[in-house]
C-alpha atoms as one frame of an Amber mdcrd trajectory, in Angstrom:
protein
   9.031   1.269  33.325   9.946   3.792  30.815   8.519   4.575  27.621  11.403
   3.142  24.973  11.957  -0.015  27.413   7.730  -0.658  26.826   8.597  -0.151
  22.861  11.469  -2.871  22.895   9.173  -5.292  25.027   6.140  -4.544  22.522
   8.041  -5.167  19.851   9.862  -8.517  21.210   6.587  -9.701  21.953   4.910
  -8.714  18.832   7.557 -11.052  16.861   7.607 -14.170  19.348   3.585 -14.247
  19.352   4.265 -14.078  15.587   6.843 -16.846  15.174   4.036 -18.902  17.350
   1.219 -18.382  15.025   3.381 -19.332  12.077   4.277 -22.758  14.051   0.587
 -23.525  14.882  -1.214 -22.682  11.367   1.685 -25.143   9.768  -0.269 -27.574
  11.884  -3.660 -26.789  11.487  -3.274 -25.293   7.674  -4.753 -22.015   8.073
  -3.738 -19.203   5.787  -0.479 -17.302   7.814  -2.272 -13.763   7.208  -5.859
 -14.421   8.296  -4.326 -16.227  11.232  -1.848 -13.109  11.929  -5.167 -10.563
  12.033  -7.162 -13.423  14.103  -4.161 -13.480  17.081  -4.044  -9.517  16.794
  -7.848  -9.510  17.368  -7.446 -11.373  20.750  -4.755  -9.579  21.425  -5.977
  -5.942  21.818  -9.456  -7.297  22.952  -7.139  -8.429  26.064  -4.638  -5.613
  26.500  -4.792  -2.679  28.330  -1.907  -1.031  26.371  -2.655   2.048  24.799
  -0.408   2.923  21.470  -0.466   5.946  19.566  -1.159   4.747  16.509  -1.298
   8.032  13.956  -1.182   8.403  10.139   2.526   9.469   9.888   3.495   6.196
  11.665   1.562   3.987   9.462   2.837   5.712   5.908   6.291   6.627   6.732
   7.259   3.241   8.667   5.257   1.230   7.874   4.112   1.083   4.504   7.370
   1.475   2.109   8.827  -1.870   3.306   5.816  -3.613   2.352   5.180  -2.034
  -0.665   9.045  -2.572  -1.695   8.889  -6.662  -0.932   5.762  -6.135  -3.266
   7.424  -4.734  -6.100  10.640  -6.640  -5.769   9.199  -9.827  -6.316   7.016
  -8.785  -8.824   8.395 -10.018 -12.287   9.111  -7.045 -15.060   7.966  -9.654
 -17.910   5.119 -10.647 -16.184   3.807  -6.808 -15.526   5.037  -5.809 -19.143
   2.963  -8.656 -20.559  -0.387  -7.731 -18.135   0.180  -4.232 -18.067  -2.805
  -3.138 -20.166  -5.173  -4.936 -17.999  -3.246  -3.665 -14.849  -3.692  -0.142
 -15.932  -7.372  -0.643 -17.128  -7.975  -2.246 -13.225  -5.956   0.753 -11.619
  -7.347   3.653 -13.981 -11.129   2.965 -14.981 -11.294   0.321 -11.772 -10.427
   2.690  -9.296 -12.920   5.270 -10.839 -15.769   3.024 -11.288 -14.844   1.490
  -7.636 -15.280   4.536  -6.424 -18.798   6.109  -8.121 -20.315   2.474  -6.998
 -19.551   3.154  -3.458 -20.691   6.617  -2.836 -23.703   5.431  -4.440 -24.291
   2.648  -2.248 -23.111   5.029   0.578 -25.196   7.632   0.015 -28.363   5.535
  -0.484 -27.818   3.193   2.290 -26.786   5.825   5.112 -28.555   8.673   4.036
 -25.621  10.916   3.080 -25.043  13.683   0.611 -23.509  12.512  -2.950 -20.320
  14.631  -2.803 -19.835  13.288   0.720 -20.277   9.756  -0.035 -17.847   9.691
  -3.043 -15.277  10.935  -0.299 -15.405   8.129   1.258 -15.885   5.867  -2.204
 -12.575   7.264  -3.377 -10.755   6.832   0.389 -11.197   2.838   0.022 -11.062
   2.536  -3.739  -7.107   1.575  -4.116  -7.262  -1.632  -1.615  -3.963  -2.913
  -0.635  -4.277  -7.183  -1.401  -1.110  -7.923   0.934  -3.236 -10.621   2.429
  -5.004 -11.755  -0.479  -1.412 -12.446  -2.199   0.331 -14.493   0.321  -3.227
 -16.779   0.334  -3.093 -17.243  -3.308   1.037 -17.828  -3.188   0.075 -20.380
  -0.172  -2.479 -22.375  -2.604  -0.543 -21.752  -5.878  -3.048 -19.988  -7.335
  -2.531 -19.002 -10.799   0.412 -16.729 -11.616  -1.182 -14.232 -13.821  -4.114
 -13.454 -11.081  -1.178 -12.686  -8.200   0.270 -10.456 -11.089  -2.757  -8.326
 -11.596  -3.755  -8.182  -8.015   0.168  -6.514  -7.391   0.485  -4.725 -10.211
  -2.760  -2.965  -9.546  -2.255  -2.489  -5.935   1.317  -0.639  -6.711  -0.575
   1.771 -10.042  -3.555   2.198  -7.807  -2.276   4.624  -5.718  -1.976   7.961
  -8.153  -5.682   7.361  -9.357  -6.672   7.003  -5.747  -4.704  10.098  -4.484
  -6.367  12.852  -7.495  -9.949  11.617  -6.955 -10.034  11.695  -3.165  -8.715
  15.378  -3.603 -11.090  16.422  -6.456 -14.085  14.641  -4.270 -12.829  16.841
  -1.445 -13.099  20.064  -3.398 -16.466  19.372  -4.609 -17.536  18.806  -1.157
 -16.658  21.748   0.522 -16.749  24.242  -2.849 -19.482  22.609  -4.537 -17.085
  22.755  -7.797 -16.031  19.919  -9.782 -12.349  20.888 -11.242 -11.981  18.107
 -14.264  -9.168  19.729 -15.409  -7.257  20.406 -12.267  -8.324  16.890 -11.808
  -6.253  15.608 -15.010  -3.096  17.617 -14.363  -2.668  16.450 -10.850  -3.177
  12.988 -12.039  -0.037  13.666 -14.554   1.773  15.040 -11.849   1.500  12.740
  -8.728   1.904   9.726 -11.190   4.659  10.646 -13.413   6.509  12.191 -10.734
   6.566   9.206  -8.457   7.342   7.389 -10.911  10.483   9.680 -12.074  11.770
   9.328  -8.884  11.343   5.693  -8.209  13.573   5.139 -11.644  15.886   7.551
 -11.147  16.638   6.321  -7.377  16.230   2.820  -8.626  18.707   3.099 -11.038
  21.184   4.930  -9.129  21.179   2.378  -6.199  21.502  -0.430  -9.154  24.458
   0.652 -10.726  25.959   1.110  -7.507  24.793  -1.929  -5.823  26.531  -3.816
  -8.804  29.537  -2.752  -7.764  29.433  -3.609  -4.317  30.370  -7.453  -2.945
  29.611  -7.097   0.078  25.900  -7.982   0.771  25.396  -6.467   4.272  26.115
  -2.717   2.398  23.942  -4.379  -0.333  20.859  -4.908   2.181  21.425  -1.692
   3.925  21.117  -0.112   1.048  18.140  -1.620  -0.366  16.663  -0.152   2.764
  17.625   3.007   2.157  16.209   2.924  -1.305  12.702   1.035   0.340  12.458
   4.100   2.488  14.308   6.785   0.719  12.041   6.654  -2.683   9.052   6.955
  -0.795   9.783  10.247   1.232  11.612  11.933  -1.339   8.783  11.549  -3.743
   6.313  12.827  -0.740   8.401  15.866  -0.133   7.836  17.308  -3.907   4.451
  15.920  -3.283   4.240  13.129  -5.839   2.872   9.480  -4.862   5.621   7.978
  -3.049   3.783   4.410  -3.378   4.386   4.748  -7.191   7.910   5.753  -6.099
């Protein structure tokens, strides 16, 4: 069997075992997401199919759709009104986040400081995909989904400069606060340059097309397009 033909089946199969899990948890009223991970567990405990599963796949393909569908149904009023609080969980958060877990790190396994804050600052910006859908499944309150998204999207630029400046000062032994600041400016405000100008160009013409299967196809291009032309002048293509 060749290699594209095991693709198409993997991929046929991936979506029918996940139209099944949706029919079952409507039955048994278990959160769609927890029982999506569950059925994935079994699932590669039982197969023998090995996938390449690399970085590139994961942030190129993978994660702009999501993190489109996030933004798109996140209300502008509702992240205007929160917005202080967003930024003071994405900023400070994020920061604090990650001092608490090299700490815990480096106590509990023994590690070097500057190591362990690697590591703090890798897992710092969590993604809440999951954590969404359950609260939009039990109508949770409307502010707390807003917070959770709106921090997941600002996250990403605080995330980005301290994993690099913990990097630094654990090969070089330097600390760069500075450098630090700057590259914050830069990989923020420059994703987010190009996520409004893009969005805004694909608005105005979107407006003035009817037909809504150039509409969609656009709106993909945009999902995708943001994020890797924001990544190719190195800015965060999540804020993007």
């Amino acid at each position: 069997m060749s290699s594209q033909l095991q693709v198409e089946l993997l991929i046929l199969a991936v979506l029918l075992i996940a139209s099944i899990v949706s029919v079952i948890v409507r039955r048994f009223r278990i959160p769609y997401t927890a029982a999506l991970v569950l059925a994935g567990l079994v699932i590669s405990f039982r197969s023998t199919l090995q996938i390449q599963l690399t970085s590139d796949l994961i942030l190129s393909l993978l994660l702009p759709p999501l993190l489109f569908e996030a933004a798109f149904h996140l209300s502008l009023d509702e992240l205007r009104r929160n917005l202080r609080l967003i930024l003071l969980l994405a900023i400070p958060g994020v920061l604090l986040s990650t001092l608490l877990v090299g700490q815990v790190v480096a106590w509990g396994a023994g590690l070097p400081l500057s190591v362990a804050l690697v590591f703090g600052a890798l897992i710092a910006a969590t993604d809440p995909v999951a954590v969404v859908a359950i609260f939009r499944k039990l109508g949770a309150p409307k502010r707390l989904q807003v917070l959770l998204e709106g921090e997941s999207l600002l996250n990403d630029g605080t995330a980005i400069v301290l994993f690099n400046l913990a990097v630094v000062a654990a090969v070089t032994g330097q600390f760069q606060l500075v450098d630090g600041l700057a590259d914050f400016v830069r990989v923020s405000g420059g994703g987010i340059l190009v996520g409004l100008v893009l969005g805004l160009g694909f608005s105005w013409l979107i407006a003035r097309i009817p037909d809504y299967l150039v509409v969609t196809t656009l709106s993909t291009v945009l999902a995708f397009g943001s994020y890797l032309v924001a990544e190719q002048f190195h800015f965060s293509g999540v804020l993007a």
